[in-house]
C-alpha positions in Angstrom: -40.4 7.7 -6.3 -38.7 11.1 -5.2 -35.6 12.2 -6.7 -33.5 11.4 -3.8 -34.4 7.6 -4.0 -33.7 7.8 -7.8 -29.9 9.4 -6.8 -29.5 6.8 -4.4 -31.0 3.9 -6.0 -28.4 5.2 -9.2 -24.9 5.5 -6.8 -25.9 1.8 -5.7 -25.9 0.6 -9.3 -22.8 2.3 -9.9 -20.9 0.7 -7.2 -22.1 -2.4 -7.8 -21.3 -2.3 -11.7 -18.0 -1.4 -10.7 -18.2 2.7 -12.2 -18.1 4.4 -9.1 -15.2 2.6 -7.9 -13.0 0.7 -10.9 -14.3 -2.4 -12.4 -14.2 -5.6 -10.6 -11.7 -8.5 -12.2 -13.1 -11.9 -12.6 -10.5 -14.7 -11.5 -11.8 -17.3 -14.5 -12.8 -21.1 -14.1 -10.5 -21.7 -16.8 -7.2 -20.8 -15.2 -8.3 -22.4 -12.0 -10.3 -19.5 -10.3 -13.5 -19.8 -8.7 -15.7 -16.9 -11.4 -15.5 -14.8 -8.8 -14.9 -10.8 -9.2 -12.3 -8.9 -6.4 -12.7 -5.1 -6.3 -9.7 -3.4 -4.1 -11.3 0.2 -2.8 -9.1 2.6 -0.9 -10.9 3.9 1.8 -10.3 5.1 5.6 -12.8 2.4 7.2 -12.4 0.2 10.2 -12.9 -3.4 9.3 -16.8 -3.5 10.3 -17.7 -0.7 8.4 -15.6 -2.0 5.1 -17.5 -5.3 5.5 -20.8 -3.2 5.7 -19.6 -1.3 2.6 -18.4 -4.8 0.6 -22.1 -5.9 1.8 -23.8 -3.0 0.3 -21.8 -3.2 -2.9 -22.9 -6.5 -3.8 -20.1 -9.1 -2.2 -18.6 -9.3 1.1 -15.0 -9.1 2.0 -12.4 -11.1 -0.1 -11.9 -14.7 1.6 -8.8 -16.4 0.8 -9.3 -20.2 1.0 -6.2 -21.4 -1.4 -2.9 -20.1 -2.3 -3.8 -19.5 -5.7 -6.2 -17.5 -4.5 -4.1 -15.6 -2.4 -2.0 -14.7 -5.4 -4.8 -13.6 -7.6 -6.1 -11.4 -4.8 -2.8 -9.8 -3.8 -2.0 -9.1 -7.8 -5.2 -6.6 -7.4 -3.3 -4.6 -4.2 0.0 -5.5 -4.6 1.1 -1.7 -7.3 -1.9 -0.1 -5.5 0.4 2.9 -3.4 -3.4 4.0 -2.1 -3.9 0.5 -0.7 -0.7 0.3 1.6 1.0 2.4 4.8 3.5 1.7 6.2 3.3 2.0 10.2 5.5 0.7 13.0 8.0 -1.3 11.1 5.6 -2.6 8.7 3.8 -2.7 5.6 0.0 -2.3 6.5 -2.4 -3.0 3.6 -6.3 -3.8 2.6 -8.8 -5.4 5.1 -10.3 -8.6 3.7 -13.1 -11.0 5.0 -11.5 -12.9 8.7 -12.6 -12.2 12.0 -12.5 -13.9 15.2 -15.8 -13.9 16.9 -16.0 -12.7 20.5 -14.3 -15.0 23.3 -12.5 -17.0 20.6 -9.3 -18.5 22.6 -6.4 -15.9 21.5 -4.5 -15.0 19.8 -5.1 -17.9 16.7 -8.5 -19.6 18.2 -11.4 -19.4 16.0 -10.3 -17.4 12.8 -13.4 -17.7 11.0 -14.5 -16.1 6.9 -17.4 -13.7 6.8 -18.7 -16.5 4.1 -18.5 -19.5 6.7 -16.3 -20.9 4.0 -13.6 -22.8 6.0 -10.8 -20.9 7.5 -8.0 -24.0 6.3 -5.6 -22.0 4.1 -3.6 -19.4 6.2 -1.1 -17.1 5.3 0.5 -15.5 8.2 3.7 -13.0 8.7 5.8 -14.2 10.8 5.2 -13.9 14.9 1.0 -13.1 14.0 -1.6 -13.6 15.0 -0.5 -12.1 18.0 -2.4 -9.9 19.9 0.0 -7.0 20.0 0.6 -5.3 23.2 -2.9 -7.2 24.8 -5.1 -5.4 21.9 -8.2 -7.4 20.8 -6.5 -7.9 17.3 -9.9 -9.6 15.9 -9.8 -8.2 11.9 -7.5 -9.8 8.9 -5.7 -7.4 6.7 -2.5 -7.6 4.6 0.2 -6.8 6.3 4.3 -7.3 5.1 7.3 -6.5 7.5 10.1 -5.2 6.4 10.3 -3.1 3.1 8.1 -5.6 0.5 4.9 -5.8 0.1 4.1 -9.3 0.0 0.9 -11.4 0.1 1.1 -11.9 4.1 -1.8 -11.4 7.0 -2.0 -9.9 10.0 -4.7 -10.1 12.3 -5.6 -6.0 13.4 -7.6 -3.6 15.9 -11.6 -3.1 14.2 -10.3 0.1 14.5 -9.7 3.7 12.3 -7.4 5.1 14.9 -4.9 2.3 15.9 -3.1 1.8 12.7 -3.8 3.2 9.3 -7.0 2.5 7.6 -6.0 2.0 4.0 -8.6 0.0 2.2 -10.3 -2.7 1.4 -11.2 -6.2 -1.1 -14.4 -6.7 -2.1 -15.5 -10.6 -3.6 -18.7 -10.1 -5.5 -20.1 -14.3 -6.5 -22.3 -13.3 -9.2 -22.1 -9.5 -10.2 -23.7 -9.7 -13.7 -27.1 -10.9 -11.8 -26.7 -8.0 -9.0 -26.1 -5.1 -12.0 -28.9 -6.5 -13.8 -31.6 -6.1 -10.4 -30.3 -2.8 -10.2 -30.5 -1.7 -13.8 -33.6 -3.6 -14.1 -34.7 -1.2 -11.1 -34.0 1.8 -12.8 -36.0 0.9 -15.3 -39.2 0.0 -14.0 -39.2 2.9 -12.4 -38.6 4.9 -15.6 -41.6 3.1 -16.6 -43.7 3.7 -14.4 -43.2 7.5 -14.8 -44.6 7.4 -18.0 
């Protein structure tokens, strides 16, 4: 294997152990979580290319399907400055895992999770989804009006340029299995150069 392999096979183990970016937080069983780990990552990306990134790190982008874990999710974000902009009378914050597929009836038809899980549990500000000013607002970020940050949604432009890109969740299911595959990949290959 070339060197180049070996550097990128390396910056893949470190983002999905958690170095490269901060290390994920497990919500645990025994408080009523699902073992899940949430990784927030600040990061200029339109919503497709954070869901390719959450998808190359190991997860896919944070599904809310309860309240509670709604709350655990937006504890991760909530004293994150990085993670937030505020933008036409409003608080704009991390992308996380809805979307509407194509044709869906708008502006509320069809919200769908990136998991399949069902989309039951909303949290909505008040007057979205809306489809402001006729754009195709298909994407589901935080967003708060007014001056605090709470644990609302919006539904967004997939879009860098319409309103501030600021970051995004990642859920990772299982990362202990997915850092050991990797680390276990490093070192075959470390064995076979011997």
């Amino acid at each position: 294997m070339s060197r180049p392999v070996v550097g990128v096979l390396l910056l893949a183990c470190l983002a999905v152990c958690g170095v490269a970016q901060g290390a994920p937080v497990q919500w645990p069983i025994g408080v009523g979580g699902n073992g899940h780990f949430y990784e927030p990552v600040a990061a200029g990306l339109s919503w497709t290319e954070a869901s390719a990134a959450a998808t190359a790190a190991g997860g896919y982008l944070a599904t809310i399907t309860s309240e509670a874990e709604g709350d655990f999710v937006f504890s991760l974000v909530a004293d994150k400055p990085e993670l937030w902009e505020f933008h036409n009378n409003g608080w704009y914050g991390p992308w996380l895992g809805g979307f509407q597929p194509p044709g869906s009836a708008e502006p509320d038809g069809d919200w769908q999770w990136v998991t399949g899980e069902p989309f039951s549990y909303t949290n909505w500000t008040a007057g979205e989804p809306n489809q402001w000013e006729g754009w195709e607002e298909d994407c589901l970020r935080y967003k708060q009006k007014g001056s605090t940050l709470g644990p609302e949604w919006n539904d967004e432009v997939d879009s860098p340029t319409v309103t501030p890109p600021t970051g995004y969740v990642i859920e990772i299911p299982e990362p202990a299995t997915l850092s050991l595959l990797a680390v276990g990949g490093l070192l075959l290959f470390r064995r076979r150069q011997k």
